[in-house]
C-alpha positions, 0 to 999 in steps of 0.5 A: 440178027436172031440167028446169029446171036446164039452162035455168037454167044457160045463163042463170048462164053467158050472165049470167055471160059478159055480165058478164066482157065488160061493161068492153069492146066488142071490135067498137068497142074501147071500154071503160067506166071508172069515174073519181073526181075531186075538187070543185075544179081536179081536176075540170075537166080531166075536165069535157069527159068527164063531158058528151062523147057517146060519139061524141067519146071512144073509152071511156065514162065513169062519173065521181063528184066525191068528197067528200074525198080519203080517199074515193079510196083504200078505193073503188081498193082495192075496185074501185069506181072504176079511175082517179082525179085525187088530189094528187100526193103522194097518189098517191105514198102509193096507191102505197106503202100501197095493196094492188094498188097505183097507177101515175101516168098523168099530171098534169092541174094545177099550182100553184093556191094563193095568199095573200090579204092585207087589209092591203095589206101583203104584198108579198113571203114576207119580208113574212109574218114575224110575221104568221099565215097562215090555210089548210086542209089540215094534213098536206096539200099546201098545207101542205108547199108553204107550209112549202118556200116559207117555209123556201127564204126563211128563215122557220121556221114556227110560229116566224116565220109563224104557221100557223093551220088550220082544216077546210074553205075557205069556213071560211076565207072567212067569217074573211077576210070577217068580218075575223076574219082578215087573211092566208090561202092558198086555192087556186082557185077559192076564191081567186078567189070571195073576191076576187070577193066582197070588195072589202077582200080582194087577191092578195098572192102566188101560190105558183106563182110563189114556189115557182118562185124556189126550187125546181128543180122545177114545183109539180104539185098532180094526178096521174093514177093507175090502179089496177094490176090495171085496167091490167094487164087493161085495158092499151088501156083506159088508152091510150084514156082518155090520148088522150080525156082530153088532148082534155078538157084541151085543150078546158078550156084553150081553151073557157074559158066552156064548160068554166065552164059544165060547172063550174056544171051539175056543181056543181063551181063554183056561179057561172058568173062565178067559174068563168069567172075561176077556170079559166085560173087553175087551170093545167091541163095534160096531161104523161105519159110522161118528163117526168111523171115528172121532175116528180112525182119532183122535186116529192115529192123536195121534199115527202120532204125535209120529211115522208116521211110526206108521199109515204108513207113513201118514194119511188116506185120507177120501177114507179110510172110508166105507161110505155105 
């Protein structure tokens, strides 16, 4: 036995030293991430890195598209993924409720939603009274966006808009196409592929727009987070991902068939037509540093007003902001 201990203890240890250093190369300063983004806006920002050779970024990357938004937090929390795209005001809730906590890197979308009309009736927020909006998300962004607007304008919900909820977007879809129902919110690029697919279905409003008219702040729909102890151990490792992911961004924003490409060999959008239509509407943008934070703390001031539950209880304190 003796004489097999050793050799097999140098081969634990190179294993184990090959392990501690696998996230990073020291001779070219390159670290592996694990990213999560989710199907739809969240994900085609980071599209650019989930094809790029590792030539064109300084990190390489590993990036799952999730299922859901309740997917990211248990994989954070776990170590299984060290930075993720989530909604903003989910951010906030990582922030507050998740052991090790997040910090926000930056924010990579802007407003998305917009209200669908059959009748052709629909013309302003007032134009909702009485009338029921169909959407998803309840407990969610768009909900608390929708009531802000409605509110802003007058309308209580559930008393002057009726909201009707149901699971998922392409339930949504199928009502306004089945003409089971008349006026519904959707965000992109499901917004687009209704009006693509129905010619009885038109774009009433956009809520970027409205809630521009009634709130002092931008309606930032995704954040950028971190896990803490990834950034803590990893600090140049987030410096480089800021600096490839903004050459994804840009590469989004003025590439547009290519990136609609992407959308479609990722699964993240099914049709090319669509997604070459759906992606300049997706409003995808790098802010970091002061101004990232102006907008989140202006956009979950808003939300914490309606639910504190909504940002998680309460709002970040100024630790929730990478500061690089």
């Amino acid at each position: 036995m003796r004489k097999f201990f050793i050799p097999i203890l140098i081969l634990m240890c190179a294993l184990a030293a090959f392990a501690a250093c696998g996230n990073n190369d020291e001779t070219t300063g390159s670290y592996h991430v694990n990213m999560a983004v989710l199907p739809g806006p969240s994900a085609i920002g980071s599209l650019w890195l989930m094809d790029a050779d590792e030539d064109d970024v300084i990190n390489t990357y590993n990036i799952q598209v999730l299922g859901a938004p309740e997917e990211v937090g248990p994989m954070l929390g776990q170590g299984l993924i060290d930075i993720a795209a989530v909604p903003t005001n989910m951010a906030s809730v990582l922030y507050n409720n998740l052991p090790g906590g997040v910090s926000a890197l930056a924010l990579s979308t802007m407003g998305v939603l917009h209200i669908l009309d059959t009748t052709g009736e629909i013309a302003s927020i007032e134009d909702l009274r009485g009338r029921t909006v169909h959407l998803s998300g309840m407990g969610a962004a768009p909900e608390f966006v929708l009531n802000y607007v409605l509110t802003q304008n007058g309308l209580t919900p559930n008393v002057d808009v009726f909201l009707d909820f149901h699971g998922e977007q392409p339930q949504i879809a199928a009502l306004l196409a089945q003409g089971a129902a008349e006026i519904a919110l959707l965000p992109e690029p499901f917004a687009t592929t209704v009006l693509m697919q129905n010619d009885h279905v038109s774009h009433a409003l956009d809520l970027t727009e409205e809630w521009g008219k009634v709130a002092d702040t931008g309606l930032v729909m995704t954040a950028i987070v971190a896990r803490n102890a990834f950034l803590d151990e990893n600090p140049q490792a987030v410096a480089n991902f800021l600096n490839d992911f903004d050459l994804s961004i840009q590469f989004a924003q003025q590439n547009v068939i290519e990136t609609a490409d992407l959308a479609v060999e990722f699964g993240i959008i099914p049709n090319p037509n669509i997604a070459m239509q759906a992606i300049p509407r997706t409003n995808q943008v790098f802010i970091a540093g002061s101004e990232m934070e102006s907008y989140i703390m202006g956009y979950l001031t808003v939300l914490y007003s309606q639910l504190p539950q909504s940002v998680g209880g309460t709002l970040p304190s100024d630790g929730f902001f990478h500061r690089p």
